[in-house]
C-alpha positions, 0 to 999 in steps of 0.5 A, a space after each residue: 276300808 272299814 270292811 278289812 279286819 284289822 291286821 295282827 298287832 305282830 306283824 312288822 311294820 314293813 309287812 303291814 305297809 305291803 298288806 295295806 298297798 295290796 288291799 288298796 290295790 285291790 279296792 281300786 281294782 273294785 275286784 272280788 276276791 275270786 276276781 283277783 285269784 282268776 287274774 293272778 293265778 292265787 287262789 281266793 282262799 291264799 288272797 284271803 290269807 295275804 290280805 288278812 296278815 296270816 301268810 306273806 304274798 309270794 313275789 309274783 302275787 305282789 307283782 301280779 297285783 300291781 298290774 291289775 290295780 294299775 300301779 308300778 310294780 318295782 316300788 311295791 317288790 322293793 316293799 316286799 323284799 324289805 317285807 319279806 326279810 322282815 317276815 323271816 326274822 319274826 317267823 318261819 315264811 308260809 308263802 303258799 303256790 297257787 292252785 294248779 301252779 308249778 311248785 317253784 312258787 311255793 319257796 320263798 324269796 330267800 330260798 328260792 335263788 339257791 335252789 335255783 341256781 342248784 337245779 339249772 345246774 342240775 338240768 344243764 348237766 341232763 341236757 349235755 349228757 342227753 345231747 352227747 348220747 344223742 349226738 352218739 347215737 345219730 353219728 351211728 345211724 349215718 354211718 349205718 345209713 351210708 354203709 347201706 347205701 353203699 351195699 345198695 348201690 353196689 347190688 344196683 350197679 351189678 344188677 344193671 350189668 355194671 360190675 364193681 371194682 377191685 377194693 381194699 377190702 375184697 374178699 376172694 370168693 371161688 366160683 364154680 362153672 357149671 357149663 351148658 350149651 343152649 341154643 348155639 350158645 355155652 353158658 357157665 352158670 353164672 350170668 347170661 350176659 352177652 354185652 356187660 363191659 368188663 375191664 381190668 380191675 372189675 370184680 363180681 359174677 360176671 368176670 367169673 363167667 368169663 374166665 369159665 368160658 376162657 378156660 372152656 377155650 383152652 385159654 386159662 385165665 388163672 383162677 376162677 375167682 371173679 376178679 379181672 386181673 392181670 392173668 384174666 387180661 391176657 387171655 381175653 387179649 389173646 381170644 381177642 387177637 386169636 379171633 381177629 377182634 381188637 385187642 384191647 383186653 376189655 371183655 364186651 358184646 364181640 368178645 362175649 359173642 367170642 367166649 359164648 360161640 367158640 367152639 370148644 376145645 
C-alpha cells in the first residue's frame, strides 16, 4: 500500500472506508489502472480521482469494482450510499460519467431517483401519445385498404361478366344507346356480351345494354339507367314469353340471342 497517496485529511470517514476497499479491490485484482477503466467503463483519468479522495466513485463504478476483485457487491454499495450521503453534507457531490457512457451516470445517487422517476414519466406519455397516433393512422390505412379492395373486387367481378347488385349507396347513372348492327347482330354500345347472366337486382353496363336492345324491340323497359328493376324484369319476362324462351325474368345466353337478333320494330 505504501505506492497509494495519502487520502485528504477532510474526507469522512466513511468515504475514506470506501477509497480504502477499492484500492484494495483493485490490488488484488493486480489491475492497471487503465485495466480497471476497460473493465468498468471509467476511464483511468476518473479512477485516478476515485482512488485519490478528490471525486466520490459514482454507484455503478463501486459495483463495477466489486465484480472484478471478486468480492460481494451489496455490502460495498451500502458503504457507498452511507459514503455518499456523507459526501453531500461536507461538499457539492462530483461524481463524473464515464467516457462514451450515457449522461445518467453523471447525476448522483441523491438526485438521480427524482429525475428518474420525472423522465419515465416523460417518455411514458411520449410513447401513449405516439401508440395513439399510430394506432390512428394504421385504422385508416385498413379501412383505406378494404375500401380499395372492395372497388377492386367490384371492377373485377364486372370485368369478368358478373355485374354487381343493387347497394344503398347506388348512384343512378343514365346511358346512352348508341345502336349498330354488325354481323346479323344489334349492339347498343355498351358491352358485347352475349352470355353474362343478369337478374333482378343487378346493376352496371351490361343491364343498360339490355334495356337498349329491349327498348329497340318495342319493349320499353323503363329507363335506361343500368339497374335491373321490377320495369326491366317484366320486359325480359315478355321477350322471353313472346319468343317462346322460359320465362324467368333472368337475362342469359337465349334471351341475349333474343335481344341481339330480333328484328327490329
Amino acid at each position: 500500500m505504501s505506492r497509494w497517496k495519502e487520502l485528504p485529511a477532510e474526507l469522512p470517514t466513511e468515504v475514506h472506508q470506501l477509497i480504502v476497499r477499492l484500492r484494495r479491490l483493485k490490488d488484488r485484482s493486480e489491475l492497471s489502472t487503465r485495466q480497471l477503466a476497460t473493465k468498468t467503463g471509467y476511464s483511468a483519468r476518473s479512477w485516478q480521482r476515485y482512488l485519490n479522495g478528490r471525486s466520490l466513485p459514482p454507484r455503478e463504478a463501486v459495483e463495477a469494482t466489486a465484480r472484478v476483485g471478486g468480492d460481494d457487491p451489496t455490502r460495498l454499495l451500502v458503504l457507498h450510499e452511507i459514503a455518499a450521503e456523507r459526501w453531500a453534507q461536507g461538499r457539492v457531490v462530483s461524481t463524473e460519467t464515464p467516457e462514451g457512457a450515457p449522461a445518467m451516470r453523471a447525476h448522483t445517487s441523491t438526485g438521480a431517483q427524482p429525475y428518474g422517476r420525472y423522465l419515465r414519466a416523460v417518455i411514458m406519455a411520449g410513447a401513449v401519445a405516439l401508440v395513439l397516433s399510430v394506432s390512428a393512422v394504421l385504422l385508416l390505412a385498413v379501412r383505406l385498404a378494404d375500401a380499395r379492395a372492395e372497388l377492386a373486387d367490384a371492377r373485377a367481378a364486372r370485368s369478368a361478366g358478373d355485374p354487381a347488385t343493387v347497394s344503398g349507396s347506388l348512384v343512378p347513372v343514365a346511358y346512352t344507346c348508341r345502336l349498330e348492327q354488325r354481323d346479323g347482330r344489334w349492339y347498343a354500345g355498351l358491352s358485347r356480351t352475349t352470355d353474362a347472366i343478369l337478374a333482378y337486382t343487378y346493376v352496371g353496363p351490361e343491364v343498360a345494354e339490355a334495356q337498349c336492345l329491349l327498348r329497340r324491340t318495342g319493349i320499353p323497359p323503363g329507363d335506361i339507367d343500368g339497374i335491373f328493376g321490377p320495369k326491366t324484369q317484366r320486359a325480359v319476362e315478355r321477350i322471353q314469353k313472346r319468343d317462346g324462351l322460359v320465362v324467368d325474368g333472368v337475362i342469359g345466353p337465349h334471351t341475349w340471342k333474343s335481344l341481339r337478333e330480333a328484328a327490329p320494330k
